[in-house]
N, C-alpha and C positions, 0 to 999 in steps of 0.2 A: 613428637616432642612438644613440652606444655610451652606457651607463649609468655613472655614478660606478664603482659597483664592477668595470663592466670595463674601466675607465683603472685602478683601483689594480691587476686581473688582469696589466694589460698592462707596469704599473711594475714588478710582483713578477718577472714572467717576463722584463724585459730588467736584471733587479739583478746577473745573475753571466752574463756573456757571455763569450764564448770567450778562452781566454788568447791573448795573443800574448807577445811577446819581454819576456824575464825585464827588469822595473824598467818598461815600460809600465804604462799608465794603460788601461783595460779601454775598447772605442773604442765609442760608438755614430752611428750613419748613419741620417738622418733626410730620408726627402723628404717636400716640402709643396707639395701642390695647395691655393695661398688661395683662399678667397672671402671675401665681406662680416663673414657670422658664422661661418664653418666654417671649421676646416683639415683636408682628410682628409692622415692621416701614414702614413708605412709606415717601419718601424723595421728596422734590421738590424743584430744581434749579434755583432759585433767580427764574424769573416770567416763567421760564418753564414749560415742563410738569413731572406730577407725575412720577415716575420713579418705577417700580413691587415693592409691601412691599415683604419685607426683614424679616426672623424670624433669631431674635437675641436674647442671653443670655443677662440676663442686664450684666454682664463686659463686651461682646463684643460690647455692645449700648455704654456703658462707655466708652470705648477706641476708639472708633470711633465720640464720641465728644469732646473728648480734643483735636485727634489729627487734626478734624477740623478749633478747636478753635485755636489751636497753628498753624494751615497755615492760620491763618488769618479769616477766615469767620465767620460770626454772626449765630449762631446756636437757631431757636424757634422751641420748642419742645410743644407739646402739651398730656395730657391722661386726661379719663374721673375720676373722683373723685369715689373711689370704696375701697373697705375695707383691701387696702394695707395700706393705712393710706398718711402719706406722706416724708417718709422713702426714696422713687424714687424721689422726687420731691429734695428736700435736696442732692440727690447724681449728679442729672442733673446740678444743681445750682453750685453746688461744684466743676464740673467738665467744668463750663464759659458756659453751657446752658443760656435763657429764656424761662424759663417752665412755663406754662399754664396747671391749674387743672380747670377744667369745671367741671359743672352739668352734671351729666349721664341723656342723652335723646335718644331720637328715630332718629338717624342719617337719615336713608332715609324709611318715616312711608308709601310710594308708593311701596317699591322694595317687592320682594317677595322671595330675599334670601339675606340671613343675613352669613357671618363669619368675620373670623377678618381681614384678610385682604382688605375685601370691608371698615369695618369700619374707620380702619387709613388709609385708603386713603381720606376717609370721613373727618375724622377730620384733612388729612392735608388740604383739599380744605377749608375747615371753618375757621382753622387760619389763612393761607394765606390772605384768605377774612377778617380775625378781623385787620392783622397788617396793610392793604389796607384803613383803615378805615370805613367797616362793623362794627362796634362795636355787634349788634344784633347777629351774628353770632354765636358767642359763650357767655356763661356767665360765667366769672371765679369767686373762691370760693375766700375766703380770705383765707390763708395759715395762718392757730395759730402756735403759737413760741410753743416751747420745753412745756415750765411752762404752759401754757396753755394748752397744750392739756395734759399735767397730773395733774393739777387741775378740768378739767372736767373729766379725767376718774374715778377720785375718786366719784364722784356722781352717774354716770352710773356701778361702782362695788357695790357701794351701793344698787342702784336701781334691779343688778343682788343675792345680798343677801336676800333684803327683797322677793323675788320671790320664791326664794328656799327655807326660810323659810315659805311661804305659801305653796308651793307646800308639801314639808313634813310634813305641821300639815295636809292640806288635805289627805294626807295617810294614817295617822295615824288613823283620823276619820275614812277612810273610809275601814279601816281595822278592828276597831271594828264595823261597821255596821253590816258587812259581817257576824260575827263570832257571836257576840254579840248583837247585835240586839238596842244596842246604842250608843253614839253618845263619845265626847270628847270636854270640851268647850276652848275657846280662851286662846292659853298662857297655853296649859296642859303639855307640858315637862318643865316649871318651876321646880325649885327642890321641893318647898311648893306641888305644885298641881300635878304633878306625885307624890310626898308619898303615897298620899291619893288614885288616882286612881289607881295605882300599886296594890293596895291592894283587889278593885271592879274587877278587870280583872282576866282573867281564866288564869291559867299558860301557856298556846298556845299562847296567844295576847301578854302577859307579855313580851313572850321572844322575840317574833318578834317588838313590841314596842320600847325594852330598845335600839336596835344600833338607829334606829330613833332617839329617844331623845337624843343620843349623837351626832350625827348630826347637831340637830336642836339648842344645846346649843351653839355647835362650831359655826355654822351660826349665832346664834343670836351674839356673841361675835365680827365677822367681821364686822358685821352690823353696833352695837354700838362705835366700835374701829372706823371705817371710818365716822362714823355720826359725833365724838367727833375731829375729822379732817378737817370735813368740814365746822364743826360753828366755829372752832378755828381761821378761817380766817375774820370772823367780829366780833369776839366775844367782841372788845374795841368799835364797835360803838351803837349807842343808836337807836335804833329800831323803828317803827311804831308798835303800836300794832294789832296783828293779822299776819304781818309778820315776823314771827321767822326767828334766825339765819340760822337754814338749807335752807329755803326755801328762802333767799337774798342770801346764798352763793350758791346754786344750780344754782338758774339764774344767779349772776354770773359767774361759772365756765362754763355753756352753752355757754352765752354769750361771754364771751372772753375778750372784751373791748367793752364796753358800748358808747365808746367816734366815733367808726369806722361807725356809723348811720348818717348820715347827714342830715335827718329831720325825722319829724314824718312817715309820710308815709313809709322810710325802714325801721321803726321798728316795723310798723305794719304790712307791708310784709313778714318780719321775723318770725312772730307768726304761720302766715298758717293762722289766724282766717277772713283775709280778702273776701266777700263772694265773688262767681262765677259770671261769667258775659256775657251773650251772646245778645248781641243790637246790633241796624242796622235801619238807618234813626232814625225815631223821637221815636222807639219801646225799652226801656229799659227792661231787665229782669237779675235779680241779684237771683241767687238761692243758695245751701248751702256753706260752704267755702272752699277754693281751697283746705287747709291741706300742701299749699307748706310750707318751712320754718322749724324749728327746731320741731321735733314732744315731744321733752323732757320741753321745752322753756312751749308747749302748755298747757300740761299736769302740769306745775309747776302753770300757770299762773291762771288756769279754779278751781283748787283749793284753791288756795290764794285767790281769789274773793269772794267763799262762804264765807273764812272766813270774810275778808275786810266788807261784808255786813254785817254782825253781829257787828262786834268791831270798825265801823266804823263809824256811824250814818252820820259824817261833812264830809265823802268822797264826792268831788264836782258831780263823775261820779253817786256815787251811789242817791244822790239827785234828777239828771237829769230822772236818767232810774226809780226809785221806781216808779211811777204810773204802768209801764208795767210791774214790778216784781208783780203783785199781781192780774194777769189776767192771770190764767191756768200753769199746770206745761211746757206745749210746748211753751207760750212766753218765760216762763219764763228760758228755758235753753236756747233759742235763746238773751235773751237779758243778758244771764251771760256771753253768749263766747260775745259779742260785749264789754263789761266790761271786759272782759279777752284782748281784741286790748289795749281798753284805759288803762288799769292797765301797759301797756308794754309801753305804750309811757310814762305814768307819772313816770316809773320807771326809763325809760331814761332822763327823765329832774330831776328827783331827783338826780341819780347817777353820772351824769354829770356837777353839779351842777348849772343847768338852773333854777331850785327852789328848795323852800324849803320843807320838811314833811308838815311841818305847814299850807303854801300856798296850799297845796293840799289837805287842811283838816284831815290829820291825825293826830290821837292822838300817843304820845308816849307810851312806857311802862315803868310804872311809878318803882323805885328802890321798888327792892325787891316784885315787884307783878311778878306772872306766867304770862310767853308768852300764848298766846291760839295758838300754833303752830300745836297741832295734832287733836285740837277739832275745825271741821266746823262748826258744828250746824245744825240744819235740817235747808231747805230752807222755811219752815213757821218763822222757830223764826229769820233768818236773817232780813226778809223783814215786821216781827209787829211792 
């Protein structure tokens, strides 16, 4: 680890970095491999060379870009997007940085040794190159406000409850397998339906059963407390039928803003669902889909369609594709995720207000009828 004195060595030696264009601000290029307590940095002097990374605490990174910033120079920082969140990014910013959150990728996929300080030396050479105008270089993320990113984590705790409650009825099942020699159906720590099985169980199962189901009531309780949270955010608008209020405020709390897509195509990017691609001269070959893009987005999306095709009949998409819905179960889940791209664009010109439900042939939900929000339907009765 570097000492006090050679963080101020390293402040003194980037105080007068190379001139560039007469009425510039003197540039510094800053790449950052995070960890928990460490940032190794590699600095580079306006169009000089990299300068050894540096392992620093984030408050000694901290105090060493203001006090850049306050001698004058223009400080770009850059790290890869990783499960710090964006907590560093907010404190760089705060502190008169231009911080840069990228895609985590394979910085140098030829070398054959990998640590961190190769890496932000890597990625100060990549910024450098983006602010040069390489744009390719790097790809940065969009940075969600505060509201944002605690409106989407209320879906993804959601998404962490209903797991746990599967995981623990699977236990349960398979605790009386073991013992019992059968089974436990859906929803059996209910208070109704544990009564009754409480009573079919041996006093061994019984006991090891009951912290379970207090468990599983707690969980089921988080579940429905944050479900009752997440429709409460569209609950005053008037719906398409088949897509219920969780699953428009789930996309979009994903989403973020709906408005930050600038045509079709990055909204279909954004799915993942767009397929793979490897062509050369006149030889096209597209094979399954990349999976880049929001893997929660996908998963909302691939479901809402089966419904869509059931409750939908005047969907324009679903008009197009029904010949191929009804040729083999393998078309037919390749042409549901293609209907899962188009459901995302049309969700974006609905939400946007580029058109209407109507123009895209959805029906409403009419006052006082049931959403069909948790019933798909099998994929025979969507597509008769």
């Amino acid at each position: 680890m570097r000492t006090a004195a050679t963080l101020h060595d390293v402040s003194t030696a980037t105080a007068t970095p190379a001139a560039g264009k007469p009425g510039e601000r003197p540039r510094l290029v800053v790449g950052l491999d995070v960890d928990l307590n460490f940032c190794v940095a590699a600095v580079q002097c306006g169009h000089g060379p990299i300068k050894p990374a540096q392992k620093w605490t984030r408050a000694q990174l901290l105090k060493w870009v203001r006090e850049q910033v306050a001698a004058g120079h223009e400080v770009y920082t850059v790290y890869e997007a990783c499960g710090f969140g964006y907590t560093l990014h907010e404190e760089l910013t705060a502190a008169g940085a231009t911080n840069v959150v990228t895609t985590p990728t394979r910085l140098s996929p030829e070398r054959r040794r990998k640590n961190d300080r190769l890496d932000a030396r890597e990625l100060c050479v990549r910024l450098a190159r983006h602010l040069d105008g390489h744009a390719h270089e790097l790809h940065p993320v969009r940075i969600p406000t505060r509201a944002e990113r605690e409106r989407r984590e209320l879906g993804r705790q959601r998404e962490f409850w209903v797991r746990e409650i599967r995981r623990l009825e699977n236990h349960g099942r398979a605790l009386r397998l073991e013992h019992e020699h059968a089974t436990l159906p859906g929803g059996w720590a209910g208070p109704r339906k544990w009564k009754r099985l409480a009573a079919e169980c041996s006093e061994f199962v019984r006991q090891l059963l009951e912290p379970v189901v207090q468990q599983l009531r707690q969980a089921t309780a988080h579940r429905d407390a944050l479900t009752a949270r997440i429709e409460a955010a569209v609950a005053t608008e008037r719906l398409p039928k088949g897509l219920g209020a969780l699953t428009v405020s789930l996309l979009d709390g994903e989403v973020c803003d709906w408005h930050r897509f600038r045509n079709r195509r990055a909204v279909g990017s954004y799915t993942g669902c767009c397929p793979g691609e490897h062509s050369s001269g006149g030889v096209q070959r597209c094979g399954p889909i990349d999976r880049h893009g929001n893997a929660h987005v996908r998963t909302l999306l691939v479901e809402a369609v089966w419904r869509l095709l059931r409750w939908q009949p005047g969907w324009h998409a679903r008009v197009k594709w029904l010949p191929r819905l009804t040729h083999g179960a393998s078309l037919k889940k390749k042409a549901v995720v293609a209907l899962a791209r188009q459901l995302a664009i049309d969700l974006w010109r609905w939400r946007t207000g580029r058109c209407t439900a109507a123009e895209l042939g959805w029906l409403p939900v009419e006052p006082g009828e049931s959403t069909p929000e948790e019933t798909a339907g099998s994929p025979a009765e969507a597509v008769a």
